[in-house]
N, C-alpha and C positions, 0 to 999 in steps of 0.2 A: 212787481213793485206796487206798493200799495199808493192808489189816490187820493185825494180830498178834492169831493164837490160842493161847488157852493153856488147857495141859488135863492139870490132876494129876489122877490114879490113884492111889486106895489099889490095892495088888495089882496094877498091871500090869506081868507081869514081863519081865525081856527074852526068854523063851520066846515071851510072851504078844505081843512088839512084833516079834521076829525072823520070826513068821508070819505076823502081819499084813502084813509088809513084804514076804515069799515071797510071795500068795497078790494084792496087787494089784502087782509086777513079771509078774508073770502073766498076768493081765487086762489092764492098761492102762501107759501109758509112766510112767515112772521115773526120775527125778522127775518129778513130774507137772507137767503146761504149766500156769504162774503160779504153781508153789512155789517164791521166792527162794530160802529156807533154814527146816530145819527141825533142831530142837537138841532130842534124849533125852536124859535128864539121871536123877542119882539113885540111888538103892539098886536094885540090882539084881532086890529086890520090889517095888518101888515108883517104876518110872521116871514122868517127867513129860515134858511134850512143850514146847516153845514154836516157832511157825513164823509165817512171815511171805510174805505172798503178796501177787500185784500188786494186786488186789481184792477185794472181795468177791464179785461175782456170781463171778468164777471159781472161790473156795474154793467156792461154795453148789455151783456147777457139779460138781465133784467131788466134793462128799460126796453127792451125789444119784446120782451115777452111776458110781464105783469105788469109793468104800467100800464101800456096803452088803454086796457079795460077801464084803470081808476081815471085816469085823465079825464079819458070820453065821461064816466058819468058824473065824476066830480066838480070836473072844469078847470081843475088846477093845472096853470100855464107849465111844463120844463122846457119849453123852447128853445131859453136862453139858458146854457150853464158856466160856472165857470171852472173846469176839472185841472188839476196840478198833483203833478208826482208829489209823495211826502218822503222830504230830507228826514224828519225826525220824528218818532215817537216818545215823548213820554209819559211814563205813567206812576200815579199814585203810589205804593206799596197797597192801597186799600183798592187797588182797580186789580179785575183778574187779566192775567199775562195775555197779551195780542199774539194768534200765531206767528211764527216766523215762514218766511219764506223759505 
């Protein structure tokens, strides 16, 4: 079943989110396999994240094994998340189709 994480940041800035995003294009593929979409949002001190993935074990799979590198150099906190199954998709006619399960 696919989730939605979401995860505000006091302080993270787009310095703080443009390196993180350098540093695992790097390391591992990009967008990552089982990231639908992922939405930075906010003050430019204070962006927030929301993203949506086909699973769960796939998000666990990736923050276990290409985050940790960006964190450490970039500094960018995921400590705190907030993860929920998603009841619904919808989509545009101009968005291309979300796999099914």
């Amino acid at each position: 079943m696919a989730i939605v994480t979401h995860m505000g940041r006091r302080g993270t800035t787009t310095k703080v989110y443009d390196e993180t995003t350098r540093v695992i294009k790097e390391r591992s593929a990009y967008p990552p396999v089982g990231m639908l979409f992922l939405v930075a949002y906010g003050e430019p001190d204070d962006l927030e994240f929301f993203g949506v993935w086909e699973n769960r074990e796939i998000w666990e799979r990736y923050m276990k094994d290409d985050m940790p590198a960006a964190v450490e150099e970039s500094g960018i906190d995921v400590s705190n998340l907030d993860i929920y199954e998603v009841q619904d998709i919808v989509l545009s006619p101009r968005v291309s189709a979300i796999p099914s399960e």
